[in-house]
N, C-alpha and C positions, 0 to 999 in steps of 0.2 A: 678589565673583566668584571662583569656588574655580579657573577656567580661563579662560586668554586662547585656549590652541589645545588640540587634541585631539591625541595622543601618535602621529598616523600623518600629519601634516600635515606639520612643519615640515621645509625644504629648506634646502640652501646660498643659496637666493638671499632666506631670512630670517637669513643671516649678519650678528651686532652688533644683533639686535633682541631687547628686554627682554619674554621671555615669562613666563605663568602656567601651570604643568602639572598635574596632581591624577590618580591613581589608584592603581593597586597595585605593589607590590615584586615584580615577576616573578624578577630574581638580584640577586647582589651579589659586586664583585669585590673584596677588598680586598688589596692590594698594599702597605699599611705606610703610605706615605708618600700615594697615591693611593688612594681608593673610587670605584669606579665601579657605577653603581646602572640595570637595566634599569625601566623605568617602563611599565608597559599600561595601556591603556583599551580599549575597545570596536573603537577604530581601528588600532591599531598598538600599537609599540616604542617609546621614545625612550631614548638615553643619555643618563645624568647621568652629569657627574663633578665631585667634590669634592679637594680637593688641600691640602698641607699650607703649600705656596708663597702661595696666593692666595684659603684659605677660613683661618676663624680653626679654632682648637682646636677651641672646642666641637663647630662643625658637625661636625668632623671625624669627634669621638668620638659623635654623635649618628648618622653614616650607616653609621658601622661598626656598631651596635646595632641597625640594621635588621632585621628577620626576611621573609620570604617570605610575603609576601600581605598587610604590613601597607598601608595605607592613607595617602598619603601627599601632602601639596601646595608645592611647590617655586615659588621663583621663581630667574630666571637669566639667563645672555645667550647666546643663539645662537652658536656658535663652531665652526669646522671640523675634523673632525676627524682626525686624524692620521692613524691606521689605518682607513682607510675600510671598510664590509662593504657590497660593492653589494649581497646578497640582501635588505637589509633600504630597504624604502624611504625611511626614514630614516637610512639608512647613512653619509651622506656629513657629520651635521655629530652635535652634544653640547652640552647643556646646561651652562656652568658654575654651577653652583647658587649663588646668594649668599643663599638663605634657604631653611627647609625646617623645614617644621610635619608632624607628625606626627598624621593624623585621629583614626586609630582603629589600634592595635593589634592583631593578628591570629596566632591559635595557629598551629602549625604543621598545615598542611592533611592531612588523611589518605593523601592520593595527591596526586603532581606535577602544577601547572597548567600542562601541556606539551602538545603535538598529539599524541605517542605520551606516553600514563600510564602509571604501574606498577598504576593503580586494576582491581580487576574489576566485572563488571556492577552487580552488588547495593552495592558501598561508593558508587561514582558517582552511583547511584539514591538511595542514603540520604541523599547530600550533591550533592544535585542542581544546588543553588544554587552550589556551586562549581564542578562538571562544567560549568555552561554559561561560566565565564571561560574555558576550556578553547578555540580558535578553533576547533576541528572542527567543534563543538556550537552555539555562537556563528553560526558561519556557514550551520548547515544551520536555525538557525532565521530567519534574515533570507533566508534564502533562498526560506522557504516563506513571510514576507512576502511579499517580491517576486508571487511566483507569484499569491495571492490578489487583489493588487490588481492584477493584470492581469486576474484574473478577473470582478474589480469592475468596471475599466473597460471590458472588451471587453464584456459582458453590460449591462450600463447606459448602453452606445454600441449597443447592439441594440433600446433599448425594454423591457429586464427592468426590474420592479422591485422592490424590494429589501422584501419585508415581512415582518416575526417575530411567528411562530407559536405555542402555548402551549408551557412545558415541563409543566406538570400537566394531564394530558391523564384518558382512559378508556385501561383496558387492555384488549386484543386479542387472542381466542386465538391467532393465526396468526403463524408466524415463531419468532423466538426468545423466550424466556423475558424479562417485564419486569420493569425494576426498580422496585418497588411504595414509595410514600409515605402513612404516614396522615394521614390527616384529623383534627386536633385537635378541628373542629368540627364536624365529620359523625362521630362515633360508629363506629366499626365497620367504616370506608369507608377506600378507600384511592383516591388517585390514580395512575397509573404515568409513569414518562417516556420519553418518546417513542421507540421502534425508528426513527422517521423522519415527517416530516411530512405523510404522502401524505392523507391522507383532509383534513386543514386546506386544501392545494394546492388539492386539487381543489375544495372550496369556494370559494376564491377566483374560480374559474374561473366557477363560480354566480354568484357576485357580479360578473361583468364585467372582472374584471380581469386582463386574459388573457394578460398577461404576465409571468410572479414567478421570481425566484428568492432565494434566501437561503443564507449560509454559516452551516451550522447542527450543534450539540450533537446526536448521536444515541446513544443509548443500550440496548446489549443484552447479556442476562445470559448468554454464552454462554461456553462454552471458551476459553481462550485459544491463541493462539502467536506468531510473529515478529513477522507481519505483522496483528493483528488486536489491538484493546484494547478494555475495558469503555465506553469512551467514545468515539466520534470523529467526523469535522466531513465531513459530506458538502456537498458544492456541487446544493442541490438547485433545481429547474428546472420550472417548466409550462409551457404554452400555449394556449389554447384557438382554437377554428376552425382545426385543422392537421390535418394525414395524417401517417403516418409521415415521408414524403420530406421533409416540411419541417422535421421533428424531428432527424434524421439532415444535412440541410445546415445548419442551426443549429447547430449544437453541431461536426459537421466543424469549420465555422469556430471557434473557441472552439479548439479544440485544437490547429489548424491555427496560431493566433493564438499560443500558449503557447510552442509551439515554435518559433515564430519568434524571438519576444521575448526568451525565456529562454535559449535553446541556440543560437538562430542556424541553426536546422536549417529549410528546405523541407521540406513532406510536400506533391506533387500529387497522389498516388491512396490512397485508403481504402476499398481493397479491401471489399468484400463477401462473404458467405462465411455457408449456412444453417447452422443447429444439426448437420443430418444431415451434411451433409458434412464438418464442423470435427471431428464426434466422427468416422466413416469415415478422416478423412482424417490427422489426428493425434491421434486417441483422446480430446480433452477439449474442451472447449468454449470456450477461452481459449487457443488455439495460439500458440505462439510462430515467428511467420512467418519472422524475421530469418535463418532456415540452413531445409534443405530435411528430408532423412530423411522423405520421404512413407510413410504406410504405403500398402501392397500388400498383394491377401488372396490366401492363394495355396490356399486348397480344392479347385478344380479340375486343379492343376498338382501340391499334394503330399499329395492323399491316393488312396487306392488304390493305393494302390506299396507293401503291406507293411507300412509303419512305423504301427504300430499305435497310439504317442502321439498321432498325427498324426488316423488314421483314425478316431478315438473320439470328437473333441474336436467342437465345434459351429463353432469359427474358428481359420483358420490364418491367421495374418497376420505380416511384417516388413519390413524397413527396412533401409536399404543406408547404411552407415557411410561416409562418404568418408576415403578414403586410412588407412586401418586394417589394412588387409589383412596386414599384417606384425606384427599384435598375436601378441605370446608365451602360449604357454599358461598362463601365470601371469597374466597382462593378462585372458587369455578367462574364467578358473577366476572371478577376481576380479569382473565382468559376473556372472555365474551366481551367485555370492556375492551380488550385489547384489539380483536380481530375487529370490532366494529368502529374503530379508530379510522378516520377520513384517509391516513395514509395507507393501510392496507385495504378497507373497501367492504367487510363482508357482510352480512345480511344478521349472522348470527352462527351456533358454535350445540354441535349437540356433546354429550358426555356419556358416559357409560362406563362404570368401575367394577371392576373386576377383583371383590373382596379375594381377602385369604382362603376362606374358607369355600371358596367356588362359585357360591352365589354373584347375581349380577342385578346391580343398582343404575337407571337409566332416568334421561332425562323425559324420555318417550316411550315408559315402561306402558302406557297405554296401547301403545301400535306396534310393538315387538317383545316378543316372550323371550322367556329362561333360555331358551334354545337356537333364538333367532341372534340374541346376544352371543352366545356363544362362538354360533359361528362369524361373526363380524372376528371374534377375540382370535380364532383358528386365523381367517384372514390376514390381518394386523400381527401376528404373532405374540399376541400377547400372552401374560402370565400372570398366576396369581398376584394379587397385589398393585398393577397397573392401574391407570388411566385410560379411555378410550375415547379420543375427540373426532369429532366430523364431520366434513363441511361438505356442502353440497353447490352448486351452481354451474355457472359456463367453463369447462376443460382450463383454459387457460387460465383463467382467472384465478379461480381456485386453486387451485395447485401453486400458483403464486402468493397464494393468502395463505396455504398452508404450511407453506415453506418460512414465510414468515413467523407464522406461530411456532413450528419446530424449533428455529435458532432462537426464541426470544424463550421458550423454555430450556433449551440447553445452556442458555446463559443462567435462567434463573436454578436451574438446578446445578448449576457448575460441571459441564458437562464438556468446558470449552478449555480443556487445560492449556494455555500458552507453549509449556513446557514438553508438548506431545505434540509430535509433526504425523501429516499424514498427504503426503502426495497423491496424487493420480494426476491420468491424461485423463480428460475429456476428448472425442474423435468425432470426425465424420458429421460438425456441423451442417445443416442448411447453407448450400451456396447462396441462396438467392431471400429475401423478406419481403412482402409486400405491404406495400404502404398504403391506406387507406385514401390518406388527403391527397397524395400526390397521383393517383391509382398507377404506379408505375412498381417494378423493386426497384431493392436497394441490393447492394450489397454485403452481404452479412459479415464478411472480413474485409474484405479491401477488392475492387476491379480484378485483380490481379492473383486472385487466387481459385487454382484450377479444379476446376470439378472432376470428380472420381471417374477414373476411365470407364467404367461401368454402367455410370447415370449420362456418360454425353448424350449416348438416343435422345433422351429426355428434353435434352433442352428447346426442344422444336415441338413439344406435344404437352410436357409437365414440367414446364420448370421451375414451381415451387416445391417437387419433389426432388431434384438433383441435390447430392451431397457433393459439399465438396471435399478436397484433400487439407482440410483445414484440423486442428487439435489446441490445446488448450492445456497449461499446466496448472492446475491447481493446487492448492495447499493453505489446508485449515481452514477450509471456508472462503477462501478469495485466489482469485486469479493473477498467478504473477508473472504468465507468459502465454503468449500467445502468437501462433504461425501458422503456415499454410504450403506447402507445393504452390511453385509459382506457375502461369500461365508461361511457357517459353516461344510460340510460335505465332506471327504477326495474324493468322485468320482466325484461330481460336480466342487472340485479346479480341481482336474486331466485332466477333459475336458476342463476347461479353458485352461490348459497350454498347452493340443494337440492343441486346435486353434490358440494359440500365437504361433504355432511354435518351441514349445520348445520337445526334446526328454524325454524320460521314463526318463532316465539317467540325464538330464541338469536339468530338474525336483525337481530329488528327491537331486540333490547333493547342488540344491540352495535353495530347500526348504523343502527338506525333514523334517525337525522338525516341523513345521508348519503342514504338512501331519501325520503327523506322533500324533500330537496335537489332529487334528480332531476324531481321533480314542478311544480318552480316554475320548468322553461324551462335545463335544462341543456345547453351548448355543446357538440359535439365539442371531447376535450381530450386533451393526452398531454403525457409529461414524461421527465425522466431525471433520476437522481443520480449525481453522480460522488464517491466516496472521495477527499477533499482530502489525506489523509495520504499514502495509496497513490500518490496522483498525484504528490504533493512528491516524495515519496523516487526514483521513477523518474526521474524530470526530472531530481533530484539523482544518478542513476546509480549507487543501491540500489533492494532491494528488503522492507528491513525498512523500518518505518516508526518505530521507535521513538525514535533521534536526530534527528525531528524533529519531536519532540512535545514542548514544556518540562518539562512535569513527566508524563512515561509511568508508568503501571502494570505490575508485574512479571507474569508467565505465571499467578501464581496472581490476579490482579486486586488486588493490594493494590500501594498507594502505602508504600513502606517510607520516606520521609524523613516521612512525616505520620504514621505507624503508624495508616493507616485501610485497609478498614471496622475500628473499634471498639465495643466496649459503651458503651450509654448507660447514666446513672443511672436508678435507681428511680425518683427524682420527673418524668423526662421520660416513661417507661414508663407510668408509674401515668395522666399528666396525656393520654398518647395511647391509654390504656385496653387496653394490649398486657399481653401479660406471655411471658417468654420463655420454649420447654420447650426445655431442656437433654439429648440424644441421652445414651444409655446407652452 
């Protein structure tokens, strides 16, 4: 036995008992005549100390030879210690070592195994295996344990059940780009793996079993950035014989359930809230509810008064800043700096403050009075002591640009507390988007998800007006779930895939078993998937998702501690009948 206890266990009240300890060389103090050696595991700290009073020589000169991170297993007696450190929960006692084997040897680490490193992204990434002794990393990964088997037991205390799906699947044009495998034994052929499970789900649902879900590997060749990687693990979900309403208090609970368990936090209401009014109402379709700054469109109120930026534009709309009012022209300059940043796009930023005392200070006090101010402030809702910003230009635009500016002020004014969850549904997106370059649509969730019994007229006369049965779980600002009412009957999938564009023939040859499925007694069904990473890290009170993924992919999609994707040899090329062309 390389251990009697774990290095975050033992207490004063195991004082004079003969333990076993084993792990790594966190410090080392030496003091001459004393060595004192910290000890990690998984669980904690412990102190050893060795001594020249009551350890023989050798040990002596064997614990001063210690290096940081070597590997190491002790035996000794529990003893109290002198200098107590209450922060450590092992503070109060010390091991006197009277044996000490040395496992394994260990170079010196690149960067300190400390909660604050001197490491940067890409060295911790390379030496991944080390970053995770590291507690920060250690802990946000048991933490996204925890989380999952809550997931497991609240959903498997529902009647889900738990079944896995292929990863060698067909590839699909729709969505993102997939990551394609050949076929050694099919010639020519390639298998892809899976953007997500949905079209396997929904067979289940054919097959009777009409409750599934699985934590599952999805895979899409897309862009990278903070929060998104080549690989990651949705909590995906079906049901059949349901409506929306049952989809939606299903899964409420589930989240509701999370956040109890995990945070200790209540959520009683989950709010609802359409597509049209989330974009109207804070410009994106993933609001962050936690702070207010509603928009207001002020067309009627600021244009024809002259101000010709105003009076050109298709939308005027803003947002009342709380308790800003006293921002310096250096503060405002710096706002204007930011909306006209290439990644947001905008032209420029009016302002309007709404002293204490009532009065009102504008950027464009030449083309709107005391009065015409006011009413913007009535609008906006604002209050003495605000901010009043406002942008003008093309509908969508804007509202995207001003959406921007709202979160990049509720971060700078701390408006984003981690520690405060705020749920809603988003409902009743756009079935359909149209695409400019391709002039055909797209699909705004997936082929397969069914438009509102109410907008089918529609699809023969507007169907960039059809809503579908689609919703959207949001929380804090981002989206950690996402589903729809499925398509169940073989002529209603067939007209979806005439309006995508797709032929009889592309049809059936991509989904013809799915077609072909409906035929043999398909259920009303619908589902949802939630981003288990996305979800971790909010829970955990981020919003990147990367420290809590064991081994993450950097922004270009490569694993830099494994130096993959790399070249294969010739004889695996040759044997899979590829051969590589080389870009100019």
């Amino acid at each position: 036995m390389y251990r009697s206890h774990s290095n975050g266990e033992l207490r004063l009240t195991n004082a004079g008992e003969s333990v076993t300890l084993s792990g790594w060389v966190q410090k080392i103090r030496d003091k001459g005549f004393m060595v004192w050696i910290d000890l990690r595991d998984r669980y904690g700290l412990t102190q050893l100390i060795v001594d020249s009073e009551r350890s023989d020589a050798d040990m002596v000169e064997l614990a001063r030879n210690l290096g940081r991170e070597d590997v190491i297993q002790i035996k000794g007696e529990v003893i109290e210690r002198e200098a107590k450190n209450p922060k450590m929960p092992t503070g109060d006692i010390e091991i006197l070592v009277s044996e000490l084997n040395v496992l394994n040897k260990a170079k010196t680490p690149p960067f300190t195994i400390e909660n604050e490193t001197d490491g940067g992204d890409e060295l911790r990434m390379k030496y991944r295996y080390l970053d995770i002794r590291r507690a920060p990393v250690r802990e946000n990964l048991i933490f996204r344990s925890k989380v999952t088997m809550e997931v497991r037991n609240y959903l498997s205390g529902q009647g889900f059940v738990d079944v896995e799906t292929p990863y060698l699947i067909k590839s699909t044009p729709e969505g993102a780009r997939d990551f394609v495998v050949p076929s050694r034994m099919n010639e020519g052929q390639f298998y892809a793996l899976p953007q997500s499970p949905q079209t396997f789900k929904q067979l289940l649902m054919v097959g009777g079993l009409d409750k599934y879900f699985q934590i599952v590997k999805c895979f899409r060749d897309e862009d990278l950035r903070a929060d998104r990687q080549p690989e990651f693990t949705q909590i995906d979900c079906e049901m059949a014989f349901v409506e929306q309403e049952d989809i939606l208090n299903t899964f409420e609970g589930l989240v509701r359930h999370l956040l109890f368990q995990i945070k200790g936090v209540e959520v009683e209401q989950f709010p609802r809230m359409t597509y049209e009014e989330a974009m109207r109402t804070y410009g994106n379709d993933k609001p962050d509810i936690r702070f207010g700054m509603k928009f207001g469109e002020l067309n009627d109120l600021a244009q024809n008064k002259g101000f010709g930026v105003f009076d050109s534009q298709e939308l005027v709309v803003g947002i009342a800043v709380p308790g800003c009012a006293g921002y310096s022209r250096k503060q405002l300059d710096a706002l204007i700096d930011f909306v006209k940043k290439p990644q947001i796009g905008a032209n420029g930023l009016i302002w309007a403050k709404y002293a204490e005392d009532g009065s009102m200070k504008s950027s464009v006090d030449k083309f709107f009075s005391q009065e015409d101010l006011m009413s913007w402030a009535n609008r906006l809702e604002a209050e003495p002591g605000d901010l009043m910003l406002v942008m003008a230009g093309e509908e969508n635009k804007t509202r995207g640009q001003l959406s921007d500016l709202r979160m990049h002020l509720a971060e700078t004014l701390g408006l984003r507390d981690p520690n405060v969850f705020a749920p809603l549904w988003v409902l009743d997106f756009p079935l359909l988007e149209w695409d400019e370059e391709t002039e055909r649509y797209h699909a705004m969730h997936h082929p397969f998800t069914s438009p509102k019994p109410e907008d089918v007229a529609l699809l023969g006369t507007e169907p960039g007006k059809v809503r579908a049965n689609a919703y959207d779980m949001v929380l804090n600002g981002n989206e950690i779930g996402g589903g729809s009412i499925r398509i169940h009957d073989r002529e209603m999938q067939s007209r979806m895939f005439d309006l995508l564009g797709f032929s009889k023939e592309e049809a059936l040859a991509q989904f013809g078993f799915l077609m072909s499925a409906f035929e043999y007694g398909a259920p009303p069904h619908g589902g949802i998937a939630f981003g288990l990473d996305r979800l971790v890290a909010i829970l955990g009170g981020q919003e990147t998702i990367r420290d809590f993924i064991a081994f993450p992919k950097n922004n270009a999609g490569r694993d830099v501690m494994i130096d993959a994707p790399s070249p294969i040899d010739e004889a695996q090329l040759e044997e899979l009948n590829l051969k590589v062309v080389k870009g100019e």
